[in-house]
N, CA, C and O of each residue as an XYZ file, in Angstrom:
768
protein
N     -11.540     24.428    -15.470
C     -11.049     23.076    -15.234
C      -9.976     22.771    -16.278
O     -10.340     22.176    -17.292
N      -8.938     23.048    -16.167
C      -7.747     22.185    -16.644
C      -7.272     21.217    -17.127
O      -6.543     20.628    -16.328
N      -7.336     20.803    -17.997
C      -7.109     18.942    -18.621
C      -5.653     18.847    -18.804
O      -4.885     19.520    -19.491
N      -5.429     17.670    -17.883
C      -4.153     17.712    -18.159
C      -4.559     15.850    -18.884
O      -5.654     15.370    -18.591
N      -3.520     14.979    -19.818
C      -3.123     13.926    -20.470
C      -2.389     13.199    -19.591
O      -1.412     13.777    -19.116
N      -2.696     11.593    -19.100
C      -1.726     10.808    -18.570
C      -0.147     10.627    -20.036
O       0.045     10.792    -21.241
N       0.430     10.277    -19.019
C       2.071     10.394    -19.944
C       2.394      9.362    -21.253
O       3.212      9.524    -22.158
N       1.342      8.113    -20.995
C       1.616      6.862    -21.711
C       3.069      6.452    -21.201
O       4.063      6.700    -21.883
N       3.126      5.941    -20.216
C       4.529      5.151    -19.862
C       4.132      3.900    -21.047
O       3.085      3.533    -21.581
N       5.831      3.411    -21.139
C       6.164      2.297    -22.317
C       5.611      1.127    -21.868
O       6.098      0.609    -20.863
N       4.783      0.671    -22.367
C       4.200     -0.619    -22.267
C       5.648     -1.569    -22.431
O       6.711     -1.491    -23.048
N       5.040     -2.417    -21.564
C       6.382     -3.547    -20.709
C       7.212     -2.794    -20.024
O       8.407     -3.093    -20.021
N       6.806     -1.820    -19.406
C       7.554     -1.307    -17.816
C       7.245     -2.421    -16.909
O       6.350     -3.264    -16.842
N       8.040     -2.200    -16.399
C       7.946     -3.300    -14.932
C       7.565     -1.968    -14.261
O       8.001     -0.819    -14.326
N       6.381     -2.706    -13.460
C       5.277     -2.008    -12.216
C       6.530     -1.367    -11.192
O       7.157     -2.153    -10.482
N       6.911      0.420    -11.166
C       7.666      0.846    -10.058
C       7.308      0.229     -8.656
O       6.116     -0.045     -8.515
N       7.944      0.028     -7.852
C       8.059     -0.474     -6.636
C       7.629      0.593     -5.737
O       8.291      1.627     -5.644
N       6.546      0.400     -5.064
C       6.198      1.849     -3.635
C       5.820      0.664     -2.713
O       5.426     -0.496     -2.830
N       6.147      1.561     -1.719
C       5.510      1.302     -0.158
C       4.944      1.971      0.583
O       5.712      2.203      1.517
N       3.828      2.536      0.760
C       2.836      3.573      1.001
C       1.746      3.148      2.264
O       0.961      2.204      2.185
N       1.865      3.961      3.311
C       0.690      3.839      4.184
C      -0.490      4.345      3.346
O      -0.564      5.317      2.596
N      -1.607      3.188      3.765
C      -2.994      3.119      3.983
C      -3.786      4.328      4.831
O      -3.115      5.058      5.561
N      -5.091      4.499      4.727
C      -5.615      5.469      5.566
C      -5.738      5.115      6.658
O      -6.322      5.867      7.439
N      -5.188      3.724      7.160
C      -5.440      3.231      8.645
C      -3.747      3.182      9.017
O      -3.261      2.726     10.052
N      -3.098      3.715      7.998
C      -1.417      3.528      8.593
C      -1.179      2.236      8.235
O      -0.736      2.291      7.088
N      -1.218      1.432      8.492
C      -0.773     -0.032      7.468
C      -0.173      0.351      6.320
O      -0.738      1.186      5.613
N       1.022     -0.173      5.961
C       2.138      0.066      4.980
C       1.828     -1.202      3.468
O       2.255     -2.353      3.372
N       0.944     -0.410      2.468
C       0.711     -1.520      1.405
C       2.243     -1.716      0.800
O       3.061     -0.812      0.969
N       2.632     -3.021      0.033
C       3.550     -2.225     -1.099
C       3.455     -3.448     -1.659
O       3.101     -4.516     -1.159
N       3.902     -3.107     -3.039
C       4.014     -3.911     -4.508
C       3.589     -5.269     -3.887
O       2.547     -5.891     -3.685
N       5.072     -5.428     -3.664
C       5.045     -7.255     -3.471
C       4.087     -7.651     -2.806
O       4.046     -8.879     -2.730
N       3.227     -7.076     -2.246
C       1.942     -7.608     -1.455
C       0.988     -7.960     -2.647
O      -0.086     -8.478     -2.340
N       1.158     -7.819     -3.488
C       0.203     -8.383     -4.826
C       1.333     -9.255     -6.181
O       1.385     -9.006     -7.385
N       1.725     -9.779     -5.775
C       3.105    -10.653     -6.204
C       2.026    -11.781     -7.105
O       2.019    -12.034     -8.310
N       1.159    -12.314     -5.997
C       0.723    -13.456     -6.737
C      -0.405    -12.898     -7.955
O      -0.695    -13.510     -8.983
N      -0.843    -11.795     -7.594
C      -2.762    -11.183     -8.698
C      -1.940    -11.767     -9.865
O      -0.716    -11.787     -9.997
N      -3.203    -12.382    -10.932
C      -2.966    -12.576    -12.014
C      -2.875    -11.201    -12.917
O      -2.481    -11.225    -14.083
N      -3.319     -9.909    -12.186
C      -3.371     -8.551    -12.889
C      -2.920     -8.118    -11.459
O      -2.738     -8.634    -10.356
N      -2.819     -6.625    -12.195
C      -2.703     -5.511    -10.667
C      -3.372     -4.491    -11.733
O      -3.490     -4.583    -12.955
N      -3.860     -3.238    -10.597
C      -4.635     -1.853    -11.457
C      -4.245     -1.209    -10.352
O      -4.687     -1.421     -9.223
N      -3.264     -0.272    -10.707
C      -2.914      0.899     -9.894
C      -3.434      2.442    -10.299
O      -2.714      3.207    -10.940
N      -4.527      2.732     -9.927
C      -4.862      4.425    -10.049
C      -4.399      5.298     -9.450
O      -4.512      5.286     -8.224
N      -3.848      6.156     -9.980
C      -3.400      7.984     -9.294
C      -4.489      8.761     -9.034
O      -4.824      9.279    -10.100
N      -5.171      9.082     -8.191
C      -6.416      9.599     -7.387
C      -6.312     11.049     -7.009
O      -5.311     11.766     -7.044
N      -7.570     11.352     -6.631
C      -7.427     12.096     -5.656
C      -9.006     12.003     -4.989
O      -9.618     10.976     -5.277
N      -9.592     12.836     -4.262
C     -10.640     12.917     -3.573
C     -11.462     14.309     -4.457
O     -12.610     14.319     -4.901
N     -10.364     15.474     -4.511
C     -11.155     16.814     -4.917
C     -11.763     16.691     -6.397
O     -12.902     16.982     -6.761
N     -10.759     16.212     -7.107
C     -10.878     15.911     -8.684
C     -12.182     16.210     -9.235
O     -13.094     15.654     -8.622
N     -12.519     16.900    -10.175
C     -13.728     16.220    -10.540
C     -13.868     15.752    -11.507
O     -14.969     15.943    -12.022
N     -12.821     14.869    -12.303
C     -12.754     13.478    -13.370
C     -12.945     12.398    -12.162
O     -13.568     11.338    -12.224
N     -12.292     12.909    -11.122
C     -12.722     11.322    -10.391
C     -13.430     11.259     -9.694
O     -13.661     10.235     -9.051
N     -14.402     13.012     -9.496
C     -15.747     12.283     -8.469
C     -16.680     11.921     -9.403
O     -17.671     11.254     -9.109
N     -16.254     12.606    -11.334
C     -17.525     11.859    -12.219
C     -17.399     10.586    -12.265
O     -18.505     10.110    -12.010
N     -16.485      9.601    -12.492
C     -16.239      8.043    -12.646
C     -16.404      7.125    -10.991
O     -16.843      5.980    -10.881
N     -15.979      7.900     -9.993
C     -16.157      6.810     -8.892
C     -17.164      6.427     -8.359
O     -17.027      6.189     -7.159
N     -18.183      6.260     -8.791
C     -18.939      5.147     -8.967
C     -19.231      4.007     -9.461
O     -19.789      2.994     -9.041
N     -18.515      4.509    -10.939
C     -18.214      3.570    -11.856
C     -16.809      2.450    -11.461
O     -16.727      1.223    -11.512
N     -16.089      3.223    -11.172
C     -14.562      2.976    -10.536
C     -14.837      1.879     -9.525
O     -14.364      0.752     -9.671
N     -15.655      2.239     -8.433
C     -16.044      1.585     -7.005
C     -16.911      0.400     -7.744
O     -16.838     -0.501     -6.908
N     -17.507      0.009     -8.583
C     -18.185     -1.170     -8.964
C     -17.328     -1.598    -10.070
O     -17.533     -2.749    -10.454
N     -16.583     -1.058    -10.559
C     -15.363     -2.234    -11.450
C     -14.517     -2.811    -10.775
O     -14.253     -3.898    -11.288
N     -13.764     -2.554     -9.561
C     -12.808     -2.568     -8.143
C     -13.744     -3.724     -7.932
O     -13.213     -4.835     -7.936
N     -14.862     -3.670     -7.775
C     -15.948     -5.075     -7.055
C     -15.785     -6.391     -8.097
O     -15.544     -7.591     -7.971
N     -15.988     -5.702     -8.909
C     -16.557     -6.950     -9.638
C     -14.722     -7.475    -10.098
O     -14.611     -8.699    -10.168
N     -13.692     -6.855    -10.322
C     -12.524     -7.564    -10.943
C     -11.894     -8.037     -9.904
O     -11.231     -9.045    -10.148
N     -11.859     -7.427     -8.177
C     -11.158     -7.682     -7.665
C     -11.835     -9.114     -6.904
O     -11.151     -9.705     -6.068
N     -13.278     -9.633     -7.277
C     -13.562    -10.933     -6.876
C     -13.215    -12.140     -8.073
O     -13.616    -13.303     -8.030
N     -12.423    -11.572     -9.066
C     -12.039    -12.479    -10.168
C     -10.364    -12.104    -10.233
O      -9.597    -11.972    -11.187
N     -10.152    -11.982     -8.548
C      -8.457    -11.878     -8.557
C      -7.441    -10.668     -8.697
O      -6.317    -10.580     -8.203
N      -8.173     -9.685     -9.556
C      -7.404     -8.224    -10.131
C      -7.004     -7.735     -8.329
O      -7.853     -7.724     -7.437
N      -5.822     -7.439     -8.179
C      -5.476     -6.550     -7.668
C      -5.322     -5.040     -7.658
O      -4.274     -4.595     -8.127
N      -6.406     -4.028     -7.093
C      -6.280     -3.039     -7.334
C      -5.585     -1.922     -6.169
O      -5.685     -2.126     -4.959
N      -5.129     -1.156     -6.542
C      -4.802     -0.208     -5.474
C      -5.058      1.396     -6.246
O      -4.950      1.639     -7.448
N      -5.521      2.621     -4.841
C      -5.183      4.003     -5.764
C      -4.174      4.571     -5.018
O      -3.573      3.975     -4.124
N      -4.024      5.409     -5.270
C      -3.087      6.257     -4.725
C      -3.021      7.698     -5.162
O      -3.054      8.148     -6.307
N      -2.887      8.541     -3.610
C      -3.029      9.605     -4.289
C      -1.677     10.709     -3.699
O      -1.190     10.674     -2.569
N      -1.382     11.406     -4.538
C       0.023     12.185     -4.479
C      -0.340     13.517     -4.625
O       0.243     14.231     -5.441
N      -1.126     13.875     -4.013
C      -1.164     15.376     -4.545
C      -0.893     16.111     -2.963
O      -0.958     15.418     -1.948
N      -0.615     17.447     -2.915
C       0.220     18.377     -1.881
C      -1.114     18.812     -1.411
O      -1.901     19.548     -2.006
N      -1.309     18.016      0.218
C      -2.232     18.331      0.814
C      -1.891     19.742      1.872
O      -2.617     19.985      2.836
N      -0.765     20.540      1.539
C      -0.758     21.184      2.609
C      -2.008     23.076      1.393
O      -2.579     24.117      1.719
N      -1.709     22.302      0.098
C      -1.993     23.518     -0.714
C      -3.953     22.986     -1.138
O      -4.855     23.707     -1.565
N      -3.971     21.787     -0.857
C      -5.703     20.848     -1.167
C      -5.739     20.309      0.143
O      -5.342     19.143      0.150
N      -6.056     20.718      1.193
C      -6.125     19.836      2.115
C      -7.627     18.696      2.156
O      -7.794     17.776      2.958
N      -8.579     19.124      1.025
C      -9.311     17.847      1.455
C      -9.209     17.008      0.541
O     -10.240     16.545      0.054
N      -7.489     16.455     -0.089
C      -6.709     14.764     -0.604
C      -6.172     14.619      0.909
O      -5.501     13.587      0.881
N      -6.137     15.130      2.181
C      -5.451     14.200      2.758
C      -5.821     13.205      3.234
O      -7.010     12.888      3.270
N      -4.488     12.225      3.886
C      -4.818     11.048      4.232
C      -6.712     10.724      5.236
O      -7.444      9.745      5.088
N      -6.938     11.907      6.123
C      -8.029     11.479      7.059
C      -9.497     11.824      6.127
O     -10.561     11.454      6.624
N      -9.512     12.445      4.953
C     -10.381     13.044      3.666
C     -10.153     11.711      3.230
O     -11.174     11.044      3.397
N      -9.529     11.276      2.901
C      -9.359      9.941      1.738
C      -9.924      8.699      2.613
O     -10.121      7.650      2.001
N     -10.134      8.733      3.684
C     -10.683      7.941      4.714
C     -11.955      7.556      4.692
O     -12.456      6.441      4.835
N     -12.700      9.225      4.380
C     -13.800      9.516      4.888
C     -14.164      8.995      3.132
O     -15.253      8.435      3.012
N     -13.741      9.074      2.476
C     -14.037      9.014      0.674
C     -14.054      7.885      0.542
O     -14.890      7.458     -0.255
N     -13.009      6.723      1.362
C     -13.458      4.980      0.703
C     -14.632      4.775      1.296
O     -15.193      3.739      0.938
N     -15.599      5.907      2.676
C     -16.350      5.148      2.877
C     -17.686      5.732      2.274
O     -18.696      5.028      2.298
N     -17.723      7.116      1.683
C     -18.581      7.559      0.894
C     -18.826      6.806     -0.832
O     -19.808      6.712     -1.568
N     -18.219      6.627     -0.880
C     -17.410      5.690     -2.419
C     -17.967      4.588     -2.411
O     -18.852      4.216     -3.181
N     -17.364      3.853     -1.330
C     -17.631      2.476     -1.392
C     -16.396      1.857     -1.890
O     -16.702      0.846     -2.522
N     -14.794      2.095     -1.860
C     -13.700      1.786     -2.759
C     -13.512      0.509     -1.391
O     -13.607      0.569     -0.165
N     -13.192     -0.636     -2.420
C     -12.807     -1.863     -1.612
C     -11.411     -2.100     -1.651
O     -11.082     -3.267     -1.440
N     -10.384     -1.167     -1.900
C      -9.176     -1.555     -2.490
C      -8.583     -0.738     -1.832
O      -9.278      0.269     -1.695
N      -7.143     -0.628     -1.103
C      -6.616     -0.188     -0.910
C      -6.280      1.600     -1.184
O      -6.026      1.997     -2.321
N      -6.311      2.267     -0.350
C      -6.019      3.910     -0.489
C      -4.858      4.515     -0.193
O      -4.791      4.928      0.965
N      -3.870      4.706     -0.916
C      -2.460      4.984     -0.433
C      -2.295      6.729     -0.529
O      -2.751      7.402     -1.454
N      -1.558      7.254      0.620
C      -1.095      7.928      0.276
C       0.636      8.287      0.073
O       1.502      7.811      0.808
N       0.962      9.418     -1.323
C       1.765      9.353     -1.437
C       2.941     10.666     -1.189
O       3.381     11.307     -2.144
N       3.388     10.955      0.380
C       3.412     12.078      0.808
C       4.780     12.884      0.085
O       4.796     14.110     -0.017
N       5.847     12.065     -0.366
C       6.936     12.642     -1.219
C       6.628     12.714     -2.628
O       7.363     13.399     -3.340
N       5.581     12.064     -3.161
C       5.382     12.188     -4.343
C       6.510     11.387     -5.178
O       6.845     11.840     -6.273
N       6.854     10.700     -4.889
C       8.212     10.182     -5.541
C       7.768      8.685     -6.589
O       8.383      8.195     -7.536
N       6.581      8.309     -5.998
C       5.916      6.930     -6.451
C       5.180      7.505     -7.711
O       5.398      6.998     -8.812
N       4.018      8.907     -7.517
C       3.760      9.578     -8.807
C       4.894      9.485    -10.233
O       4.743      8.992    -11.351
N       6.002     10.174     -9.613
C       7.046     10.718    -10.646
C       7.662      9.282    -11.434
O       8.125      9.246    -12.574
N       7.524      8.145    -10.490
C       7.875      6.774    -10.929
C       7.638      6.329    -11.722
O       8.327      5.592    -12.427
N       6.156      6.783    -11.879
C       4.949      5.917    -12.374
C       4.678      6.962    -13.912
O       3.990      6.722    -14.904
N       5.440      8.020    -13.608
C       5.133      9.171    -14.558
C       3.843      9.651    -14.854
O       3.294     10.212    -15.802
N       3.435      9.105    -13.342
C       1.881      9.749    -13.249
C       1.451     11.272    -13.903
O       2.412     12.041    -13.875
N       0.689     11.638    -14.262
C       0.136     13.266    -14.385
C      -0.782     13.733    -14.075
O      -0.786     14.916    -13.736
N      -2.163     12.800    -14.078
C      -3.175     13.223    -13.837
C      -3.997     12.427    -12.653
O      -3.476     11.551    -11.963
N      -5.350     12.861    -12.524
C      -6.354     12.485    -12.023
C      -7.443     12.193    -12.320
O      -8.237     13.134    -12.360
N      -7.914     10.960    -12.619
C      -7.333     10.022    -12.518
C      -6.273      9.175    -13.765
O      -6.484      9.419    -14.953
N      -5.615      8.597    -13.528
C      -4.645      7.702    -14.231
C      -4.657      6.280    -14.158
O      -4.675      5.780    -13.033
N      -4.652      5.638    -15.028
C      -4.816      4.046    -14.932
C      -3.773      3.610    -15.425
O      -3.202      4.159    -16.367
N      -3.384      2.582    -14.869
C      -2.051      1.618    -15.234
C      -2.483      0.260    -14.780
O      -2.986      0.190    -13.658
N      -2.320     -1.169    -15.714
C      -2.855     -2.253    -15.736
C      -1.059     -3.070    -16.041
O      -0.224     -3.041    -16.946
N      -1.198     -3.748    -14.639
C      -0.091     -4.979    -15.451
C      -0.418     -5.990    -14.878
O      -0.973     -6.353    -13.841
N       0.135     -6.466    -15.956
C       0.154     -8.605    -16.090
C       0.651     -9.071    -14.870
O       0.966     -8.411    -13.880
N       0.689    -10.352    -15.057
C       1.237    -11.631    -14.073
C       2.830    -11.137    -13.280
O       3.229    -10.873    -12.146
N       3.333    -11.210    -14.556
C       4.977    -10.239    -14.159
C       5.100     -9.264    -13.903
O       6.174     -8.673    -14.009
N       3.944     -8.714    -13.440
C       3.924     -7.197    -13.564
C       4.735     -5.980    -14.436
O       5.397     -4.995    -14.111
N       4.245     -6.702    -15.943
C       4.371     -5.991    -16.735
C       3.404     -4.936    -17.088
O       2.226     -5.237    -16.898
N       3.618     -3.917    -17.500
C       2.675     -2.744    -18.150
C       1.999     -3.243    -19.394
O       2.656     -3.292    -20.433
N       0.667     -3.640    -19.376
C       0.119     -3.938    -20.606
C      -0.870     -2.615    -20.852
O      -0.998     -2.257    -22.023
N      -1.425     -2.026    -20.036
C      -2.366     -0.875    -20.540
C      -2.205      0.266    -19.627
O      -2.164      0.086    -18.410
N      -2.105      1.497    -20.190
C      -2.103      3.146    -19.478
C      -2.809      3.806    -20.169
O      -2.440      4.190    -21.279
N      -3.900      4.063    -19.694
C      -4.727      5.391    -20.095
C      -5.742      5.539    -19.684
O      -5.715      5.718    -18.466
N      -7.269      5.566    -20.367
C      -7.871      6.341    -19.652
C      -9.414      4.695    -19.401
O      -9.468      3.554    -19.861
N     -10.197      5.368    -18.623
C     -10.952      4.406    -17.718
C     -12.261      3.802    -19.371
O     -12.726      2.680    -19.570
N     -12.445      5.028    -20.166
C     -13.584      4.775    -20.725
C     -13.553      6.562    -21.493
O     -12.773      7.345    -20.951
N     -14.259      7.005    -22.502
C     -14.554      8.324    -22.985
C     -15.167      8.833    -22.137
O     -14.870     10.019    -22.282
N     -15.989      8.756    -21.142
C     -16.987      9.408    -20.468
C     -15.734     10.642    -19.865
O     -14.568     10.410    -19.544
N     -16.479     11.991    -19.862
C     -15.735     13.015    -18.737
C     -16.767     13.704    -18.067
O     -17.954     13.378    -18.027
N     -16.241     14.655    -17.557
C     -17.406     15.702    -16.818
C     -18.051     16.457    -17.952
O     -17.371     17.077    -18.770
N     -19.235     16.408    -17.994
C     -19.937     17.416    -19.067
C     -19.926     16.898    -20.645
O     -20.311     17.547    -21.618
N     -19.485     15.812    -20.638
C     -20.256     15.330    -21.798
C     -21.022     13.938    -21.808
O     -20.945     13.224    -20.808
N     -21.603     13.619    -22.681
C     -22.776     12.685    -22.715
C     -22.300     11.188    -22.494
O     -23.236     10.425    -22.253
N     -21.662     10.893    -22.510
C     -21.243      9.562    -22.315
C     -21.076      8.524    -21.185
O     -20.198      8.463    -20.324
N     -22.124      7.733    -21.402
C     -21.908      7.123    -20.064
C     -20.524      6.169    -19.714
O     -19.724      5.585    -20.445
N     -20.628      6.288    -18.455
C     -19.656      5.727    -17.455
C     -19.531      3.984    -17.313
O     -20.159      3.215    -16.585
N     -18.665      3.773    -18.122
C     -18.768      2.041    -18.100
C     -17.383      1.348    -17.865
O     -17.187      0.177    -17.541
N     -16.661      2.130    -18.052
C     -14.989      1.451    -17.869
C     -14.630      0.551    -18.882
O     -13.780     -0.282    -18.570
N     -15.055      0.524    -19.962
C     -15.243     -0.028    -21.458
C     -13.799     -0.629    -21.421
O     -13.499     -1.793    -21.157
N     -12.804      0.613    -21.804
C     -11.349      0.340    -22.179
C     -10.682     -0.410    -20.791
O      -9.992     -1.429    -20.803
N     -10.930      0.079    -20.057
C     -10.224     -0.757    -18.474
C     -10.810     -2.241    -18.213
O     -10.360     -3.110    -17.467
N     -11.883     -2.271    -19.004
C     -12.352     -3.635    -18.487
C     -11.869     -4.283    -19.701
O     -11.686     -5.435    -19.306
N     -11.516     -4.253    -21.060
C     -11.468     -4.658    -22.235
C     -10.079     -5.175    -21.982
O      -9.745     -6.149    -22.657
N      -9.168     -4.658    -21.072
C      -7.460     -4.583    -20.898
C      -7.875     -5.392    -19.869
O      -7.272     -6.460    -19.982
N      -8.646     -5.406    -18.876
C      -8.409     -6.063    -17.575
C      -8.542     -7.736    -18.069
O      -7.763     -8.644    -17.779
N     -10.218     -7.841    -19.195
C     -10.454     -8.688    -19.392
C      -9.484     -9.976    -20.387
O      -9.581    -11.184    -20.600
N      -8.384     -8.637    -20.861
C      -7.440     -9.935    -21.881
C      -6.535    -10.034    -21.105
O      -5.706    -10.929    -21.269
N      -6.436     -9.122    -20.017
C      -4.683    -10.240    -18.922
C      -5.678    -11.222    -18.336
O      -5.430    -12.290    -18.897
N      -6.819    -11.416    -17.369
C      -7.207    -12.375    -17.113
C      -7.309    -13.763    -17.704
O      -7.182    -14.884    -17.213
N      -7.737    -13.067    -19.619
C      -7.708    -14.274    -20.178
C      -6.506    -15.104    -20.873
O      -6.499    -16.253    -21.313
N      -5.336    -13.968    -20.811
C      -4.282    -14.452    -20.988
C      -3.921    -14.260    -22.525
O      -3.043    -14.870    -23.134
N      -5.004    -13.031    -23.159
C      -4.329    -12.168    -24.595
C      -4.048    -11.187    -24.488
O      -4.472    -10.363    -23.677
N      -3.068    -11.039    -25.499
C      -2.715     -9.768    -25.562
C      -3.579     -8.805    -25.175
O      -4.732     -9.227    -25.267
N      -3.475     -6.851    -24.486
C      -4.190     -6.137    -24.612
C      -3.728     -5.344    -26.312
O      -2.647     -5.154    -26.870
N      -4.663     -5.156    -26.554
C      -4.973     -3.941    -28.029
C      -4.017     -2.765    -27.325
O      -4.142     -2.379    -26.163
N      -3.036     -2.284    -28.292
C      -1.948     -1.442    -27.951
C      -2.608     -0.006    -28.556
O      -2.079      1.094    -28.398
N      -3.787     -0.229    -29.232
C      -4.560      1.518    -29.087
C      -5.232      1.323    -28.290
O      -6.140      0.498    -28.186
N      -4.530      2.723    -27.046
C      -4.911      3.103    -25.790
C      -4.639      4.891    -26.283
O      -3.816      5.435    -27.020
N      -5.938      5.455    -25.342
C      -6.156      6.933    -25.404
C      -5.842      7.132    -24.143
O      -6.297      6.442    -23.231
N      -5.039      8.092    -23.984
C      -4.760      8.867    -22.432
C      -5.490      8.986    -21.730
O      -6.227      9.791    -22.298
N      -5.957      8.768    -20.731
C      -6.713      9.401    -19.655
C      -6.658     10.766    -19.154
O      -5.565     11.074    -18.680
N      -7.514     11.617    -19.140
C      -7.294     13.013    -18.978
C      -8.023     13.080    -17.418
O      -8.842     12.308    -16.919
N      -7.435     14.227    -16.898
C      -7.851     14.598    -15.663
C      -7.556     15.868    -15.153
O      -7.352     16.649    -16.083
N      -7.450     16.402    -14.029
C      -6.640     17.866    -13.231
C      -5.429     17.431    -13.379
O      -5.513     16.394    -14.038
N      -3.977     17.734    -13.041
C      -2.781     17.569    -12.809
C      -3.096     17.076    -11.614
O      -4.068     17.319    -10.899
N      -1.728     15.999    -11.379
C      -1.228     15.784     -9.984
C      -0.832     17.529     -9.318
O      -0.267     18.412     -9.962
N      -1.285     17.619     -8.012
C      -0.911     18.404     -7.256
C       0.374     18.372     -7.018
O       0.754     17.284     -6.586
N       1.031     19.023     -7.119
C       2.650     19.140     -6.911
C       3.499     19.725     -6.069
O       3.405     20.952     -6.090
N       4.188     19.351     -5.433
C       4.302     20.381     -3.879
C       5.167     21.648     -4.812
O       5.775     21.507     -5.873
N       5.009     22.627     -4.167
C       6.068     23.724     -4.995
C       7.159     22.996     -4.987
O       7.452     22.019     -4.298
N       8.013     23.816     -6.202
C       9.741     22.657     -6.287
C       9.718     21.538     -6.570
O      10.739     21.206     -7.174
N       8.823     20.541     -6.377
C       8.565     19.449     -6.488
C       8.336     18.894     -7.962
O       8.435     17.683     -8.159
N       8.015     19.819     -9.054
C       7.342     19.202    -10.231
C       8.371     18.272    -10.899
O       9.601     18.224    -10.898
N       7.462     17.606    -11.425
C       8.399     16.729    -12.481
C       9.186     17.132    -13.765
O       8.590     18.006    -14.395
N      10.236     16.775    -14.263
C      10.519     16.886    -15.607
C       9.556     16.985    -16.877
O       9.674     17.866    -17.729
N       8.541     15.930    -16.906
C       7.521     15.794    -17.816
C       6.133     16.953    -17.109
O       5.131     17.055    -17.816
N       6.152     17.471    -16.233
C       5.092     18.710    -15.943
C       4.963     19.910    -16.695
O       5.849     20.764    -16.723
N       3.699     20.015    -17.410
C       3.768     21.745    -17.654
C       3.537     21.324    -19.117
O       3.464     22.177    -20.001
């Protein structure tokens, strides 16, 4: 298993702009969460196994923030012709094994990943009102195979000061995961 590090994009990025079909084909994008007092955009996948250890945890933080307004969405970019079970009709079958109440995008050019300077699986990115970047990294310490339970500590600690309208704490630890799947040719500048 492979660890790859999310990138730390610069806090106060403005949230990249995507428009991404849903697993039902419905086209989500940005401005459809214009008004959330937060947004939480995750880079996903289904195969992962950083994100089949946390989505449980994941699927009951999505509950509980997104009835106090958080807008969440995931999204997943990885090259289903080389993983075929991230594709869109797998990711279907996963919000309903999961239980994910939030939107499931897929991202078939990968171009919204590279935006976002996504890397891994999973990846967290938290912005404000303006959809500014206040927090990128990782969900909580817990990983596969070590002792730590699954609480979303750091994601809820960031979620909980845009709600309340303080600053988030600017020590943030990467989120580690598999790499984004990458179509051949496709990799990013920051890959590898």
């Amino acid at each position: 298993m492979v660890k790859t590090a999310s990138t730390m994009l610069p806090l106060g990025t403005s949230a990249p702009d995507f428009s991404l079909p849903d697993t039902t084909g419905k086209t989500v994008s940005l401005c459809d969460f214009a008004d959330a007092p937060a947004l939480l955009v995750i880079f996903m996948c289904n195969h992962c196994p950083f994100v089949k250890h946390v989505a449980a945890g994941l699927a009951e933080l999505a509950r509980q923030y997104q009835a106090k307004g958080v807008a969440v969405v995931g999204i997943s970019s990885n090259d289903v012709e080389n993983f075929p079970e991230d594709a869109p009709e797998k990711m279907a079958e996963e919000i309903e094994l999961r239980g994910y109440t939030f939107p499931y995008l897929y991202d078939h050019t990968q171009e919204v990943a590279k935006a976002y300077r996504a890397a891994c699986t999973p990846d967290f990115y938290v912005f404000d009102r303006e959809q500014k970047l206040v927090y990128r990294g990782e969900m909580d310490a817990s990983r596969p195979g070590n002792q730590i339970e699954v609480t979303g500590k750091n994601l809820r600690a960031a979620l909980d000061a845009v709600l309340a309208g303080q600053p988030v704490s600017e020590e943030q630890a990467p989120s580690i995961g598999c790499n984004i799947k990458w179509k051949p040719g496709n990799e990013p500048d920051y890959f590898g």
